[in-house]
Every structure is written in C-alpha cells, then in structure tokens.
C-alpha positions as CSV (number, residue, x, y, z in Angstrom):
1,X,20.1,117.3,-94.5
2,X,19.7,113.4,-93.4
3,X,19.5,112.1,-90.1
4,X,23.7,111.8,-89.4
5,X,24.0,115.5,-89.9
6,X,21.2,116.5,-87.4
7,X,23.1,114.8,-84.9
8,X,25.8,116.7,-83.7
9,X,23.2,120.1,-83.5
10,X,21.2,118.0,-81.2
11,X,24.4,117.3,-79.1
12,X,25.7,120.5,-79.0
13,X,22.4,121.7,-77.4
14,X,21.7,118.9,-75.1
15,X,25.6,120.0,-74.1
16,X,24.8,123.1,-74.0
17,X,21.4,123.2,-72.1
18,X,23.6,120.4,-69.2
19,X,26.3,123.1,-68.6
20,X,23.4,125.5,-68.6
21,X,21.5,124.0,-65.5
22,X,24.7,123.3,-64.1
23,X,26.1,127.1,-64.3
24,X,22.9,127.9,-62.5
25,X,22.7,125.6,-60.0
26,X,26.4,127.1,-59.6
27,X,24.8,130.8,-59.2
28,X,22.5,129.3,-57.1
29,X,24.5,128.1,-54.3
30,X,27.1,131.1,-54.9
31,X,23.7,133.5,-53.7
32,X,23.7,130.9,-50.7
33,X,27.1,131.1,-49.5
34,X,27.1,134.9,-49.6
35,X,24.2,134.9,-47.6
36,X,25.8,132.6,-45.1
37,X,29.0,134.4,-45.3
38,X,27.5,137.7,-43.7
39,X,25.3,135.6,-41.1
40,X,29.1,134.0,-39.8
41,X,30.1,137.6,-40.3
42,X,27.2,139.1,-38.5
43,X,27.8,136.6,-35.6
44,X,31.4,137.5,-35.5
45,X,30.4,141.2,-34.5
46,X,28.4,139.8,-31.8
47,X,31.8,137.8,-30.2
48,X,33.4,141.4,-30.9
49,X,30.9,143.6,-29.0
50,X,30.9,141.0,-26.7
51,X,35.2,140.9,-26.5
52,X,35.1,144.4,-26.4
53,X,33.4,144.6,-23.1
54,X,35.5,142.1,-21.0
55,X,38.9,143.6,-23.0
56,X,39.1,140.0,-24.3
57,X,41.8,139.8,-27.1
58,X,40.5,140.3,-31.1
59,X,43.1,137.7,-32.5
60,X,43.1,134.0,-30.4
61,X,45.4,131.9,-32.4
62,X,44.6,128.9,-30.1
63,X,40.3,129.7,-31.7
64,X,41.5,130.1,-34.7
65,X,43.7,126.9,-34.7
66,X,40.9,124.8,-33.6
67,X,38.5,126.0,-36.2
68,X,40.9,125.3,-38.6
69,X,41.4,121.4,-37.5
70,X,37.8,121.2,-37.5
71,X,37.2,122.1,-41.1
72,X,39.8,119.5,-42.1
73,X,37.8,117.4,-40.6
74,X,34.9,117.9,-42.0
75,X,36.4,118.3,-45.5
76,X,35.4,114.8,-47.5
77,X,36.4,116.4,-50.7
78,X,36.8,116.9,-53.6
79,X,38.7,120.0,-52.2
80,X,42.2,119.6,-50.4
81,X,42.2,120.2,-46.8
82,X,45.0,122.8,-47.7
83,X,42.5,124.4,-50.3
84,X,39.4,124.7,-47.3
85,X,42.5,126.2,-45.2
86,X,43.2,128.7,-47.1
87,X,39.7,129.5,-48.3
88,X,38.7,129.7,-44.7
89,X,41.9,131.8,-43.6
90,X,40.6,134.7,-45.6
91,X,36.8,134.1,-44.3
92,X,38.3,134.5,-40.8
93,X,40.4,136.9,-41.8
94,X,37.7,139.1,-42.9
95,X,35.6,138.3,-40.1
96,X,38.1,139.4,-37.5
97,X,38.6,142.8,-39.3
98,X,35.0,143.8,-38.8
99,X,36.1,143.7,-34.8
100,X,39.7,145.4,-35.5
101,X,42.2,145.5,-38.1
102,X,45.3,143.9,-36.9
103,X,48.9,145.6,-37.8
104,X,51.4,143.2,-38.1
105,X,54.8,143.4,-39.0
106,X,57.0,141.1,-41.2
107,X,60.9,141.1,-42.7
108,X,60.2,142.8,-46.1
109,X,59.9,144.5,-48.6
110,X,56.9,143.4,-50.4
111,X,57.1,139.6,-52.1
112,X,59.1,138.2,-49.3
113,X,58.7,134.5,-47.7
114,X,57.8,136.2,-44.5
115,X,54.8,138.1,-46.2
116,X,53.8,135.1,-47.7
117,X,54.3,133.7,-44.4
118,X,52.2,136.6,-42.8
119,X,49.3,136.3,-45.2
120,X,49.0,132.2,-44.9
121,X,48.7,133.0,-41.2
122,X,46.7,136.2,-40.3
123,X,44.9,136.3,-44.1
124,X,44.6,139.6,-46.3
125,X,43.2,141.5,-44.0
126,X,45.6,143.1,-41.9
127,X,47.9,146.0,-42.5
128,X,51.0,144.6,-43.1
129,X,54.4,146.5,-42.0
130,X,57.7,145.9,-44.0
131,X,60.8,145.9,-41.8
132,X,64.2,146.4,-43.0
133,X,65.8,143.7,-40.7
134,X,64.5,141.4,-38.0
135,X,65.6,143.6,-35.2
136,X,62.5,146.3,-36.5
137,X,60.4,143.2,-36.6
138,X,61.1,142.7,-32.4
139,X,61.2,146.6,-32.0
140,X,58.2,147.6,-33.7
141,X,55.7,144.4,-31.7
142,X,57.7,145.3,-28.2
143,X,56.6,149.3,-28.8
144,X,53.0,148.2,-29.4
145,X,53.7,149.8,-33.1
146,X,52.5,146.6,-34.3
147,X,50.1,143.9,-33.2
148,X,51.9,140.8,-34.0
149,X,55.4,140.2,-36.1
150,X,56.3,137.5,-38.4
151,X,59.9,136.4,-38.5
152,X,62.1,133.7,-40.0
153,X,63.1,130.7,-37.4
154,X,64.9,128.1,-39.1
155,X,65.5,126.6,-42.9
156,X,64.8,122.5,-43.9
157,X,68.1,122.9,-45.8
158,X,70.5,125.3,-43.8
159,X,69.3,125.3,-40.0
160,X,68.5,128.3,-37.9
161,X,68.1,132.0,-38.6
162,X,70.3,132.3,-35.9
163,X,69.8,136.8,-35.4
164,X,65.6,135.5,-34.5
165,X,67.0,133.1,-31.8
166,X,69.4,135.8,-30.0
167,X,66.6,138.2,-30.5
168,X,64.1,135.3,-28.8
169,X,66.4,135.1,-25.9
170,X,66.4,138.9,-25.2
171,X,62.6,139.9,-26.1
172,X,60.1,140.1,-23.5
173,X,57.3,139.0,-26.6
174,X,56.2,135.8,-26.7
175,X,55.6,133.3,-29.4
176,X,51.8,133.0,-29.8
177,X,52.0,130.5,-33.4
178,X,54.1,129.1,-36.3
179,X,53.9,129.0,-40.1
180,X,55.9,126.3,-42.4
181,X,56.3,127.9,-46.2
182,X,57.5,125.7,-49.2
183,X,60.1,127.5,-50.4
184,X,60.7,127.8,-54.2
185,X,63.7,129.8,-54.9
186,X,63.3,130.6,-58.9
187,X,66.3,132.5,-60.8
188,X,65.2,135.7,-62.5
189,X,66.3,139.1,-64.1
190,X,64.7,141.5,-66.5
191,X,65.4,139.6,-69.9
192,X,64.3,136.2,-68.5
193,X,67.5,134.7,-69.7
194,X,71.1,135.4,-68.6
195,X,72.4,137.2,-71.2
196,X,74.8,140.0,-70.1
197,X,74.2,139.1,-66.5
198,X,77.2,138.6,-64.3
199,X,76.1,138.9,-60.2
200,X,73.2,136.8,-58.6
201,X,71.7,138.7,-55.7
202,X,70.0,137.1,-52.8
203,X,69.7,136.3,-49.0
204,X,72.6,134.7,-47.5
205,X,70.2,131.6,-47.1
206,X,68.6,131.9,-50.3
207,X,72.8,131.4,-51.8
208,X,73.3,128.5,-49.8
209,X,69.9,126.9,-50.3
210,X,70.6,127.0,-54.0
211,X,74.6,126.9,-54.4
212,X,74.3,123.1,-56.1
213,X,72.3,124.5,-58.6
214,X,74.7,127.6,-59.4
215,X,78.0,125.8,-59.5
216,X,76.3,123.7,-61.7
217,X,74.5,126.1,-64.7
218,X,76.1,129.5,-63.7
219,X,79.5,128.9,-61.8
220,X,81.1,132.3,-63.4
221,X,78.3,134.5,-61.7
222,X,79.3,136.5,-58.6
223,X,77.0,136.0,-55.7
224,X,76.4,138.9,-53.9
225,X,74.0,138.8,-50.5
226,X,70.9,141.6,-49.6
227,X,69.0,141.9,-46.7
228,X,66.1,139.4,-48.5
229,X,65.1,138.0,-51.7
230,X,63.0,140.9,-52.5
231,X,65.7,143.5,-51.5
232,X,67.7,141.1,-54.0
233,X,64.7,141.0,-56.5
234,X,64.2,145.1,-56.5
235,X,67.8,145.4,-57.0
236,X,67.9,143.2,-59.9
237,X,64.7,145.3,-61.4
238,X,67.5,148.3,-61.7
239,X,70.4,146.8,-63.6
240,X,70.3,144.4,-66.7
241,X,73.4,143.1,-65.3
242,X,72.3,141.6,-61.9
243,X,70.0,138.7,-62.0
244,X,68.3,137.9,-58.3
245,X,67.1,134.7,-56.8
246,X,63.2,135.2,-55.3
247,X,60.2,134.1,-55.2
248,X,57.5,134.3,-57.6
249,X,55.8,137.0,-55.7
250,X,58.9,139.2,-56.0
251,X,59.4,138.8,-59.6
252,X,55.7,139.9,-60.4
253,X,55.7,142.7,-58.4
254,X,59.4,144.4,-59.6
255,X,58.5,143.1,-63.2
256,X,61.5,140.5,-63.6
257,X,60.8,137.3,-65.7
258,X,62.2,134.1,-64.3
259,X,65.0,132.4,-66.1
260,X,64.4,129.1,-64.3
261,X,62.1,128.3,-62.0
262,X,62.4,125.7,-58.5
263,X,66.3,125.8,-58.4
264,X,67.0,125.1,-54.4
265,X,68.7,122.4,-54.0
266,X,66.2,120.6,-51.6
267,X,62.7,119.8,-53.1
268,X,61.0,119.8,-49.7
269,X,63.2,123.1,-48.9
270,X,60.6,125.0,-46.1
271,X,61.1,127.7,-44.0
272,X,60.1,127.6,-40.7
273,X,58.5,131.5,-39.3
274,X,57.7,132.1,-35.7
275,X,54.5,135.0,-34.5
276,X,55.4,136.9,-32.1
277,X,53.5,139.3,-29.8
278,X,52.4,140.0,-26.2
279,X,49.6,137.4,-26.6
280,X,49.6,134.2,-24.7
281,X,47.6,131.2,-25.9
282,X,45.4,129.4,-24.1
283,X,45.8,125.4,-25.2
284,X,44.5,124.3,-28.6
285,X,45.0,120.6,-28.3
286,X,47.6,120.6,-30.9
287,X,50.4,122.8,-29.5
288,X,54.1,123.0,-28.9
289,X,56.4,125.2,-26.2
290,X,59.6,126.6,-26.8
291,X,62.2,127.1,-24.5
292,X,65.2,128.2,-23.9
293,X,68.0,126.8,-21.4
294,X,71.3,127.1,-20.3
295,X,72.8,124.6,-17.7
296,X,75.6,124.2,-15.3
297,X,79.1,124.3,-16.2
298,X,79.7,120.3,-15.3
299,X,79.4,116.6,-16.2
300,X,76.7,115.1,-17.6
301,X,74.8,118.6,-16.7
302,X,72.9,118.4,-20.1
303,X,71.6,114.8,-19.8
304,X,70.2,115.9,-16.0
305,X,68.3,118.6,-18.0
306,X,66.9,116.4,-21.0
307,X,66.2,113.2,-18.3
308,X,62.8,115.2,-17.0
309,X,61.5,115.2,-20.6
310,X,61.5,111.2,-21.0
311,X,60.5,110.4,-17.2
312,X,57.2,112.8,-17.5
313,X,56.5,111.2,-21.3
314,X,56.9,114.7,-22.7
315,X,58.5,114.3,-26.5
316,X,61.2,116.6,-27.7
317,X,60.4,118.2,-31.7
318,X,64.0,120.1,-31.4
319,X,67.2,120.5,-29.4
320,X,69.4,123.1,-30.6
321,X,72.5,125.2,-29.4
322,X,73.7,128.3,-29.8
323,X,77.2,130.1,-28.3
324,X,76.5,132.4,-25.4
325,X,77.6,135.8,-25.9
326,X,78.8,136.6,-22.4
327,X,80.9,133.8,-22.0
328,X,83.1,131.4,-23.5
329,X,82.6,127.8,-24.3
330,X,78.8,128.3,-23.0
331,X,75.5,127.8,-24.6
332,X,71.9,128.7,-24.7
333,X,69.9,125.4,-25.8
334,X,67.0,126.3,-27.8
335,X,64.5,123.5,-27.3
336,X,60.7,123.0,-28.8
337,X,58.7,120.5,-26.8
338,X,55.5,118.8,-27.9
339,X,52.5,120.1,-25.8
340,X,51.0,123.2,-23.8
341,X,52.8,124.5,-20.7
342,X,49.5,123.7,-19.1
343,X,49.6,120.2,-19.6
344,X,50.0,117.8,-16.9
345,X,53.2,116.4,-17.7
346,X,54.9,119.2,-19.8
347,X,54.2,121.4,-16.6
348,X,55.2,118.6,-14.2
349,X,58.7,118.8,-16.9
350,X,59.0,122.5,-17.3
351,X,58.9,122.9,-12.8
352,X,61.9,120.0,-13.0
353,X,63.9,121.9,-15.8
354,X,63.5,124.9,-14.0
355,X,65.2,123.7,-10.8
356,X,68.2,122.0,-12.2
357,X,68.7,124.7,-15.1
358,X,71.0,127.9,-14.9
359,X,68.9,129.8,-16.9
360,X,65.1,128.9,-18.4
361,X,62.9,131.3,-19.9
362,X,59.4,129.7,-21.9
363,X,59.6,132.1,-24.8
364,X,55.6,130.4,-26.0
365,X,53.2,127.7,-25.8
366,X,51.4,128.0,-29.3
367,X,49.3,125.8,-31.9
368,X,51.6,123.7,-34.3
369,X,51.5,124.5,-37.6
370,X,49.1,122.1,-40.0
C-alpha cells in the first residue's frame, strides 16, 4: 500500500475522532441543561406554593408574555426567535403543570387550527377539550368546566368568524391573549390522488380561502361544508369518494394522504384565535384592548366616537362592524386598540368613549401576539 492509499483511512479517522468530541461535548451540555431544566422547574414549585397561599392565579399570560419577549431578546442565534419560542412554550408549559394542569377548551376534533392554535399558546401540557361548535367553547369556560377556551376570531383572507364576535358581545369571559396561525390548507383523501373522488369537504372558511385553487384544478367537485376541517378530514377517512381540505395534522391523524399540499389562495393566509377565560391581565408592555361599541342613532355619531382615539394618541389595530340583532340598520363596532386599559392615555380614551357611546363593553386588555 503506498502513501496515496493511506490517506483517506487517516481522514476518515481524523473525521471520525472530530464528530466524536463533538457528539460528546453535545452529551455534555445535554446532562447540563437537564440539570438546569429541573432547578427552573424546582423554582417554579416554589412561585406555586407560594401562588397557592395568596389564591394567586397558576396561568399569567401577561408573565408568560414577558418571558417570552425576553428570550427573543436574548436569542443571538443560530436559532430563530420562533424556534427559542416554541422550545420555551413547552418548558413553561411543563413548568406550570407541576403547580396545576390547566383544562382548556378549543373548536375540534383533534388536528384542528384551533388545537394547533391551543398548543402554540398554552404548550402540551394541558388537557385539551374538543368542542363541537364555538358556542361549547363559551359554555364550557363560562361553567368553569374549563380553564381557558381557544376560538377562531378572524381570517387574513375572508374577515371575521362572525358566531365568536356575537358570542364576545354576550359572554361575561374576557379575553386574556391572542394566537396568529399560518394557515396551510392542503387537499387530501385516502388514495392521495383524486381518482373516483367527486365532493371536497371543509369549513365554510377553509372553501372560500381556497376556491381560486378549486375552480382552477378540480371545478367538477361538489363542495360540501362541516363544522371544521377535521370534521371534514374524519369524514373523508370514511368514503373513497370524498376528498377533504385540512391541515397536515388532520390528515396524519385520520390516515389520509395529501393530494396537494398549500392550496389557499393567500400565501400569507393566517388565522387570527382569541383566549378566553375569567382571567384579567395585568399589563405586559406589549398589549392590545378590545372593545366593543355601539353609538347614537345620528350624524357624524361615529366620528365623535373614533375623535377620542387620535386626541389621547391612542392607535387603532381594527375597526369592524357587525348588524345588531335587536334592531334594524344598527351596529355593534368591534374595535382593537393598541395598549393596556391601564395606560394613561388608552384609559383617559376608553372614560371619553364611554360617555359619548350607547353601549361599551371592554371584552380584554391582553399581550399581542409575537
């Protein structure tokens, strides 16, 4: 053997012995995070015994908000600030459990938006109650059956859910934080193709969000709505003839293989989801208060209401209206405002609103969502 054919042996180890020290160092620091993993964990049942004798809430969205922005911060990298988020969500996550499991419930079945909506907000460690519609949602956190609920607000690409803002304007739950999902809407069915298919099933939303598409590759299918996507997805698990439009958490867990992936018509398509519960957050520094309004049947009775706002230096994130049930030709005005309803001049707004408004209820002051 001559000198060139020694060569490459003496690589391979040098290789080899490199990603050995380095796979160690790796072990290494894993046994050091898990160490300081239960020390953050063992401090976390100190706050609880410590909660648990002043009746203090286990879940503060406003803490956990903050904790969050401050990790972001302190991220230089290589990681993502989304990627330390959503490490940290379950670190948190599993912290808080050791005080109390939180129950919260969420527009299901299993492999919905909402639940991935739920689980990018409270983490994995909760118990996690399916509802049927959004009304159990509302029902089950006003009877105290639940902690918390997670519901759909409004779509990038088709507006409000407009059930959760009648249901906002009757509850006496409050909105404690936000969660803004990318929505992918992928095309699936058990054969992964469409072969034999003839029905798409979906949410109403989840139609319109991706109707371009359809009329496009699959005009001859008939669209038929369900109560979600993974309503639409379990249906579609049943029949070789039905195809459903989901997410990829829906097609793994009912077993369908996706025909085509990403077909909403939006790239940036998100969906807005509201948590609501009985809890009221204290200011996080980065929050927003929602509102809702009706005004006085006359004249420039709407630009009275909004002039507050700009006088005070209070910004406006939404303005929306919606038909009042009771009467005709009047709204409710559904209005997000940057800002706690503690701060100087959203407070110094909300008094003036108050006064001049027919009706004003502040369904939450809560963290925005990263």
């Amino acid at each position: 053997m001559n000198e060139h054919d020694e060569k490459p042996a003496s690589g391979r180890d040098d290789a080899a012995g490199g990603l050995g020290a380095l796979r160690a160092a790796i072990d290494a620091l894993d046994g050091e995070i898990v160490e300081r993993l239960n020390r953050r964990a063992r401090l976390a049942q100190q706050v609880g015994a410590v909660k648990g004798r002043t009746d203090a809430p286990v879940y503060r969205p406003e803490r956990e908000a903050q904790i969050m922005k401050r990790l972001r911060e302190l991220n230089a990298g290589p990681l993502s600030g989304d990627a330390i988020e959503a490490i940290y969500r379950e670190v948190v996550s599993a912290c808080r459990e050791l005080e109390r499991r939180l129950r919260v419930a969420y527009l299901g079945p299993a492999g919905t938006f909402s639940e991935e909506a739920l689980v990018r907000h409270f983490g994995s460690a909760v118990d996690a109650l399916p509802c049927a519609t959004i009304d159990e949602v509302f029902r089950a956190t006003e009877a105290g059956a639940t902690d918390f609920g997670v519901v759909p607000v409004e779509n990038s690409s088709e507006g409000a859910v407009n059930r959760t803002l009648d249901l906002l304007l009757q509850t006496t739950l409050t909105i404690s934080g936000e969660v803004s999902v990318p929505v992918h809407q992928n095309l699936m069915s058990r054969s992964g193709t469409l072969d034999g298919v003839r029905r798409v099933i979906s949410h109403p939303q989840s139609l319109a969000q991706c109707a371009g598409w359809l009329d496009r590759h699959a005009p001859g299918l008939e669209r038929v709505p369900a109560a979600s996507n993974a309503e639409a997805a379990r249906l579609a698990s049943l029949d070789d003839t039905s195809a459903a439009i989901a997410g990829e958490n829906a097609a793994a867990r009912y077993a369908l293989q996706l025909v085509e992936r990403s077909i909403q018509d939006d790239p940036n398509n998100r969906t807005r989801f509201a948590v609501i519960g009985h809890h009221a957050c204290a200011a996080s520094g980065a929050d927003q208060t929602s509102l809702i309004l009706s005004v006085p049947d006359r004249a420039g009775a709407v630009h009275a209401l909004i002039e507050p706002l700009a006088r005070h230096g209070v910004s406006m994130k939404r303005f929306e209206s919606r038909p009042a049930r009771q009467g005709l030709w009047e709204y409710y005005f559904y209005i997000d405002l940057i800002g706690h309803r503690d701060d100087p001049a959203v407070a110094a707004a909300l008094a003036e609103l108050a006064s001049k408004a027919a009706f004003c209820k502040v369904v939450g002051s809560y963290p925005r969502a990263t």
